[in-house]
N, C-alpha and C positions, 0 to 999 in steps of 0.2 A: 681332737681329743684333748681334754683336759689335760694339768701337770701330774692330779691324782691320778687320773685314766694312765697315763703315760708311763707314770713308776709302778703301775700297777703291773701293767705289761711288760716293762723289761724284768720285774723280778719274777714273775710266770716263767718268762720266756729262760732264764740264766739261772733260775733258782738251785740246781745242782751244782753249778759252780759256785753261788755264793752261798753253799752251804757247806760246799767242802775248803770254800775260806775260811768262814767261820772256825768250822772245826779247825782248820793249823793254826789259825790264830790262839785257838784257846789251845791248842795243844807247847803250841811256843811256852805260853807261859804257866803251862801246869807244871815246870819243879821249882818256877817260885811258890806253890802253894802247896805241895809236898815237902816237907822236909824230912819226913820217914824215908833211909834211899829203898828198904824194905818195898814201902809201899808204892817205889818209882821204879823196884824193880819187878814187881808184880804187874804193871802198868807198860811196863819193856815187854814183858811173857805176853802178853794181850795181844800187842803189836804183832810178834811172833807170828801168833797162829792167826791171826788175823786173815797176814797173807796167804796159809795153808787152806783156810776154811772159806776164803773168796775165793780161789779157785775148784775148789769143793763143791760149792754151792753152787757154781756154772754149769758142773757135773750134773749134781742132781737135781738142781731146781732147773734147770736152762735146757739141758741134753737128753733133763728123766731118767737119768740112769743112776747107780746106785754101787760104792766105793766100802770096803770097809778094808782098803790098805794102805791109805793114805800117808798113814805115819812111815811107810816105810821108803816111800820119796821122800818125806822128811827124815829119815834117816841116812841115805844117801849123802842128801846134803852135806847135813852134819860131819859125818864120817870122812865124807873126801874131801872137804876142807879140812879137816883135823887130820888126815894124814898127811894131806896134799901139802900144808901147810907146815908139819913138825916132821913126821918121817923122810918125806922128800926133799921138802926145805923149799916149797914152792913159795913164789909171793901171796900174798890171800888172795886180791882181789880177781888176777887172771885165775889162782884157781878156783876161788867161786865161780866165775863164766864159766871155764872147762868142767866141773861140777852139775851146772845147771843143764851142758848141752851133753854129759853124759846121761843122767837122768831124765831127758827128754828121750836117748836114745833105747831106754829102759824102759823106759811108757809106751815108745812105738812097739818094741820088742812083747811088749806083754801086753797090750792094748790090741794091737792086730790079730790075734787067735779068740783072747779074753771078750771081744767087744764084737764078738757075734753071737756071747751069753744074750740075756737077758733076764731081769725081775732078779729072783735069790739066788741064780744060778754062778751072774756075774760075781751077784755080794762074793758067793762062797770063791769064787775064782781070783778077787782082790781079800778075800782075808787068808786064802792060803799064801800068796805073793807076800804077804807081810810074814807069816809064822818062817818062809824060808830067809826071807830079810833078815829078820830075828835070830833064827836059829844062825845065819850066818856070824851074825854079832858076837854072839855068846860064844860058838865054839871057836872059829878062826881069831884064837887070843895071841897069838904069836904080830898078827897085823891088827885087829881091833881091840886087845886089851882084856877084851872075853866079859865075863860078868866085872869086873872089878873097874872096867871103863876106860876111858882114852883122856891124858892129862896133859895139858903143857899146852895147849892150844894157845899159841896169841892172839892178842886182842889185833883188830881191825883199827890202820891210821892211813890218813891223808897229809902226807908230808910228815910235819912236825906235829899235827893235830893227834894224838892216841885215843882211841874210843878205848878206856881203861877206867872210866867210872860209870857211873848209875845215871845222871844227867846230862854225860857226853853220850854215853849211847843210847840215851830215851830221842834223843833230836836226827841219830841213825835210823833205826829201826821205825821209828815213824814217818820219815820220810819214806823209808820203803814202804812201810803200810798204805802209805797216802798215795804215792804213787801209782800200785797197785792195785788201788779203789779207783782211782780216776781211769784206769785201763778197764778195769770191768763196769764199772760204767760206761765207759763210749762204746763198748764192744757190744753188750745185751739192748746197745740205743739204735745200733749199726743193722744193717740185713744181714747181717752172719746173728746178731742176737735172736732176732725175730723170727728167722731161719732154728735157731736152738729153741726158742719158747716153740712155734709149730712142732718142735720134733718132740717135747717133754707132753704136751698136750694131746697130740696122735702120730704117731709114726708113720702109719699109712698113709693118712692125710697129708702129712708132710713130704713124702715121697712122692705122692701125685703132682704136689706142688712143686716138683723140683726139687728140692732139698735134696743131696745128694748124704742120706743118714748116716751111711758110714762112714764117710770121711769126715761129717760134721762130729761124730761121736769120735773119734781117735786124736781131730785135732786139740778138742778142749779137753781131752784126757791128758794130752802130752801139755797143754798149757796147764794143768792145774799142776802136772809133775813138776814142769820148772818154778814155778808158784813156791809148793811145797819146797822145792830142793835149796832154792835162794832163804826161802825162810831157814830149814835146818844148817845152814851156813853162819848165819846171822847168831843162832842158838847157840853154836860152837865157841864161837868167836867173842859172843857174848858172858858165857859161864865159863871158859878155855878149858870144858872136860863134858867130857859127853860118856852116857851109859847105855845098855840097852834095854833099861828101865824105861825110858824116857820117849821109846819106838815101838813097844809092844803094841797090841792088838787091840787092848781096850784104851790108849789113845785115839788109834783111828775110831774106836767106837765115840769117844768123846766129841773127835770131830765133826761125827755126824750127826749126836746129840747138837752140837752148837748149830747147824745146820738148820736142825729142825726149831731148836729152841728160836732163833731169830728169824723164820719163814724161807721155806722154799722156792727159791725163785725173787728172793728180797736182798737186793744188796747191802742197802742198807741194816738190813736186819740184822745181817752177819755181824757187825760190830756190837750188837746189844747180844746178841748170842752166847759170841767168843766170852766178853766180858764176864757175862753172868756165872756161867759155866767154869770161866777159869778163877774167877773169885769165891763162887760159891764153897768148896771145902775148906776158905780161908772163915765163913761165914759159920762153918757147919763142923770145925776142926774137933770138937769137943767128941763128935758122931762119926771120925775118921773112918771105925771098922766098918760103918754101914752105908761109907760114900757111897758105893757103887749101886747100892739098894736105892740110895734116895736117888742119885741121876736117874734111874730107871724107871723112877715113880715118877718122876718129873716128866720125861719123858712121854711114857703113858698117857695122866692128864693132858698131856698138850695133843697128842695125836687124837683124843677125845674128843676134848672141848673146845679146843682150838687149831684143827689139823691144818691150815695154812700157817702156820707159826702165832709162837707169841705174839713179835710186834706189827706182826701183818695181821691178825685175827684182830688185836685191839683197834688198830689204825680204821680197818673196814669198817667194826661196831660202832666208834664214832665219827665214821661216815653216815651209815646205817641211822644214829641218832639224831644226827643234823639234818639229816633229809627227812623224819619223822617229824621233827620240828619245824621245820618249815613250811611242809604241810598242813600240820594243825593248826 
């Protein structure tokens, strides 16, 4: 083989990794090129849900199944660090662990009855799990603050180091993000992914094949909870006040928007999703009253004309056109 033949083939062969170098490389030096912290803290919020809506999107695009309470693991999070951490006087970082594996133990608990729904039956079985989330927030204000929210959260340090600004904690929360992308990527590359794409594809089918469906549905529920709950931790810790503005119902609906917006079943998608989604009312601020109108309409069009997602629908179309071309 040739030198060309040969770099040709290792970048084939590695290209997910040297594309999520890429990416931290530019992400290292994105707050030299920010100097808005605004616009680095909107770029921290990305990250955020990042992590919520990769484990989301295992759920729905991977498992085939279908969530609309997600926010309320990411509310968890939140909250038990922000108690964990001021009420109690925990250290953050073991209580984000104990956070994460209580919220796992949340997902088992409401996952094992929930995840022998299926189709809108689940939906409505994880949006009523968030409205009880919720309503917990709001009224238990003696422990979470109620509607007026939970203050005094510390920020998150390593030694001497304090994540207390905008571009000490963009280099945090990205590394969780990235993190968290490299895990769901080797996971949906592994026989447990391929095992979840068979089961989002046909269930029965999958079940002949071994797949053993319900345990595969429960475990990537409880992995998308601790997902979510590490992220609502970060959120805490990050803004050091949390509401229950911020966990309601049509968050999780957004989440699912993101979902849909970056494809189904596309990991990569999810980061073009998240973004668009969480930048867009900054885009459209002028139209505030009728956000929710237009994500919908968004929405809609894409389930239309592009039901595998945005950047999975475009991605195939110019496949699709390359291969017309080449032909001709």
């Amino acid at each position: 083989m040739t030198t060309r033949e040969n770099l040709f083939y290792f970048l084939c062969l590695h290209r997910t990794g040297l594309t999520v170098l890429a990416l931290s490389v530019m992400l290292l030096v994105w707050p030299l090129w920010i100097s808005n912290p605004y616009h680095l803290g909107l770029s921290n919020l990305i990250a955020i849900y990042v992590m919520v809506v990769l484990g989301l999107n295992l759920f729905i695009g991977y498992a085939g199944q279908i969530s609309l309470g997600h926010a309320a693991f990411f509310a968890v999070g939140a909250y038990g660090s922000a108690i964990g951490t001021t009420t109690l006087g925990g250290p953050a970082w073991p209580v984000m662990l104990v956070v994460a594996l209580v919220a796992a133990l949340v997902a088992l608990a409401v996952g094992l009855p929930a995840l022998k729904l299926s189709g809108h039956y689940l939906a409505m079985a994880t949006l009523g799990f968030n409205i009880v989330v919720y309503t917990i927030l709001v009224q238990w204000d003696t422990v979470t603050g109620g509607p007026s929210g939970f203050s005094g959260v510390p920020y998150l340090a390593i030694g001497s180091l304090v994540f207390d600004n905008e571009i000490r904690f963009h280099y945090l929360v990205w590394t969780f993000a990235m993190l968290a992308l490299l895990m769901c990527l080797n996971l949906v590359r592994s026989g447990v992914g391929r095992g979840l794409a068979a089961l989002a594809e046909d269930e029965t089918a999958a079940t002949a094949l071994g797949v053993d469906t319900r345990r595969a549905k429960v475990k990537v529920f409880i992995l998308s909870a601790v997902l979510a709950s590490v992220a609502g931790s970060l959120f805490a810790h990050c803004y050091a006040f949390v509401s229950p503005d911020s966990f309601d119902i049509f968050v999780s609906v957004d989440f699912v928007i993101m979902v849909v917006v970056g494809g189904m079943g596309s990991i990569w998608g999810t980061l073009f999703g998240t973004a668009l989604i969480t930048m867009l009312p900054e885009w459209i601020e002028t139209l505030e009253t009728v956000k929710d109108i237009i994500h919908g309409l968004i929405l809609v069009l894409i389930l239309i004309f592009l039901p595998q997602g945005l950047v999975t629908g475009i991605v195939d179309a110019v496949r699709t056109r390359m291969v017309w071309r080449r032909h001709a």
